[in-house]
Structures are given as C-alpha cells and as structure tokens.
N, C-alpha and C positions, 0 to 999 in steps of 0.2 A: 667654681662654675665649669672647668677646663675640665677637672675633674669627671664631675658629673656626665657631660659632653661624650668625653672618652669610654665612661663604663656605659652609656646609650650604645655609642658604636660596636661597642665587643659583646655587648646582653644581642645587638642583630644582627652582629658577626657569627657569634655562636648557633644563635637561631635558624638562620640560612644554611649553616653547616651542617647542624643536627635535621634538616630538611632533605638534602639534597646525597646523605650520608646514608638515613636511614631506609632500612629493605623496602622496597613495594609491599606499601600493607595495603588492601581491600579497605574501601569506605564501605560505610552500610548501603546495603542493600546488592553490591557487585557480588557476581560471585566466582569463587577461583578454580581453576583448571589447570592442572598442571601441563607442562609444557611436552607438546607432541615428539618419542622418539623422532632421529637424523634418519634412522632406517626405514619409515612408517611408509606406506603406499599413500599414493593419492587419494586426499579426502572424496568422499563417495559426492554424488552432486546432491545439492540441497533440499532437501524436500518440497512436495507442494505450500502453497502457504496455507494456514489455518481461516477456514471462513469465519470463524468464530475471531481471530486476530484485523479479518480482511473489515468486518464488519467495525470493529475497534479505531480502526482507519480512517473510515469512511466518517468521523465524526469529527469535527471541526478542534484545532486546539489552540486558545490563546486568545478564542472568540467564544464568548458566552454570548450570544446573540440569541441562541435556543436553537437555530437551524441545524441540522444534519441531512446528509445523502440522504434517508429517508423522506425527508419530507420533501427534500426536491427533488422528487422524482424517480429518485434511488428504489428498486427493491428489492430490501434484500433477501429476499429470499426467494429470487428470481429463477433458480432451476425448477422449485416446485412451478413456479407460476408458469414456466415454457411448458414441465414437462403434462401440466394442466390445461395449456392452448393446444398444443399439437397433440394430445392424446398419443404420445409417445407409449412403445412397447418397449417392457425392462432391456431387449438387449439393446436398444437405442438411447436409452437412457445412462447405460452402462459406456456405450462406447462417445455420447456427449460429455459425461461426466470430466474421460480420459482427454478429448479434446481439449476442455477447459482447462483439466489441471496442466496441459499441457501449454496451454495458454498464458496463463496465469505465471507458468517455470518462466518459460521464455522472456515474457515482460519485467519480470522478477530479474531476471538473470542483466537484460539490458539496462536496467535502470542502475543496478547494483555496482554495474562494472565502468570502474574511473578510468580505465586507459578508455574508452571513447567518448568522443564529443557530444555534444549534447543534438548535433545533427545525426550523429550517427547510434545514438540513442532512439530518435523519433523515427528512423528506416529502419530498425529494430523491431519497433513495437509498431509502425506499417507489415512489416514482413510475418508477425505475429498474429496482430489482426487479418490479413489474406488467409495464412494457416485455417486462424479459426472457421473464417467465412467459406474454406474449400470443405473441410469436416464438417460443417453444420451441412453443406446442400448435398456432400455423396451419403450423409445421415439418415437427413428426411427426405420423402416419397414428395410426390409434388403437389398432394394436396395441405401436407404437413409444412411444406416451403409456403405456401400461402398464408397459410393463420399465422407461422412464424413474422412473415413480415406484418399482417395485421398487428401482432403483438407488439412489435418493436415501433413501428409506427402509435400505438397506443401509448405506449412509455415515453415515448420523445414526446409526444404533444406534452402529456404530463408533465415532463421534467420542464418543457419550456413553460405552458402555466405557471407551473411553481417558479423559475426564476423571473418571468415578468412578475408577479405575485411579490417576492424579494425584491427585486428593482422598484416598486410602486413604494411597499413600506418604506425602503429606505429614504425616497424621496420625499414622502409624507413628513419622516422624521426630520431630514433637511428642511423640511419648509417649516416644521415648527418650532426651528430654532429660530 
C-alpha cells in the first residue's frame, strides 16, 4: 500500500515536471509570433477597429436570450443611415468617416490601457465623445445639424422602446414562473 502511495506521488512528481519543464508549445487554435528584435522601433499605433469585428461585439455572449445591439436599437449600419438623413456630400462623408475612425482609436485606446482607472477611463471616452461632437458640427452645415439631431433623437427613442420592450418580456417571464 506504501508502495503504491509512493509510485502515486513520483507518477505527479514527474508529471508536474514534465509540465513546467517543457517549451511553450501553442494550444490549438493560438497562433505563434516570434519574438520582436531589442533594436526594433516603436510598434506603429494600432489600427482602426474592423466594423465587421465592431459588429461581432455588439452581440451578446454567454446569453442566448436572442437579443442583440441590433434589435435594441443598435444600427448597424449607421454611417449609411446618417450619411442618408443629412444627405451628406462625398467630401463630408470622407472627412466623417476619419472622425469616427478617429473616434472609435481613441476609445479603443482608453479602454485598452490598464495603467488608468477606470474613472480615468470614462474622462477618456467623455474627452472622445466632445472630439466627435466638435467634428460632426464644423462637418455639417446647419441644416444637416438638424436632421442629424432628428436622427439621433429617432434612434434613442428606438433604442429605449426596444429596452422597455426587453424589460416588459423579462418581467412577463418572471411572473410566469
């Protein structure tokens, strides 16, 4: 029995060794990169994000509920739909585009970065949000600033429908347990 006991211990002796011994291999689906020259310049900054990934985001995970940003009020494909209210001209359209991406970095860039707080996170993406709101109004002419707020004042009501909408179900479902 001592025996046995003993060859337990050295079979997870061994095991733990051969663990903590062996190279960093890649699990499925990681993929490897080898490690950046000491002499290399500064990595360049990060790209805008992909709408196509932004979209991928915006969908709920770890809740199959069925709800997604789309149906609460989300649109996404919301440049078309601004540059379809304000009847925006290509170079306005052009220079909204560079706002957002520029938008989108900035927010990107605060949420990402762990030396600040999570207060100094939210005057980040306040400071981002201003940004955008100064670019959007020296963008549009001032009849294009009007449908814009029509617009946005349309999607909000929306979005709030759709979560009173969500809050009603939900409680439906509570009461019929």
């Amino acid at each position: 029995m001592k025996l046995l006991s003993s060859v337990r211990n050295l079979a997870c002796l061994l095991a733990v060794a051969a663990l903590t011994c062996a190279p960093a291999m890649p699990t499925h689906g990681q993929e490897t990169t080898a490690p950046a020259p000491a002499t290399e310049s500064p990595a360049p900054p990060a790209p805008a994000p992909d709408p196509e990934k932004a979209k991928a985001k915006g969908k709920r995970k770890g809740k199959d509920d069925g709800l997604t940003k789309e149906i609460a009020g989300h649109d996404p494909n919301r440049m078309a739909a601004i540059e379809t209210a304000t009847e925006m001209s290509d170079e306005q359209k052009s220079k909204l585009q560079k706002a957002v991406d520029d938008y989108r970095f900035a927010l990107d860039a605060a949420k990402n970065d762990n030396a600040l707080s999570a207060q100094e996170k939210k005057a980040k993406s306040a400071e981002a949000n201003k940004a955008l709101d100064t670019a959007v109004n020296e963008i549009f002419t001032e009849e294009q600033r009007a449908k814009y707020v029509e617009y946005r004042k349309a999607r909000e009501e929306a979005a709030r429908a759709a979560r009173e909408a969500k809050k009603k179900k939900k409680e439906e479902a509570a009461a019929e347990k």
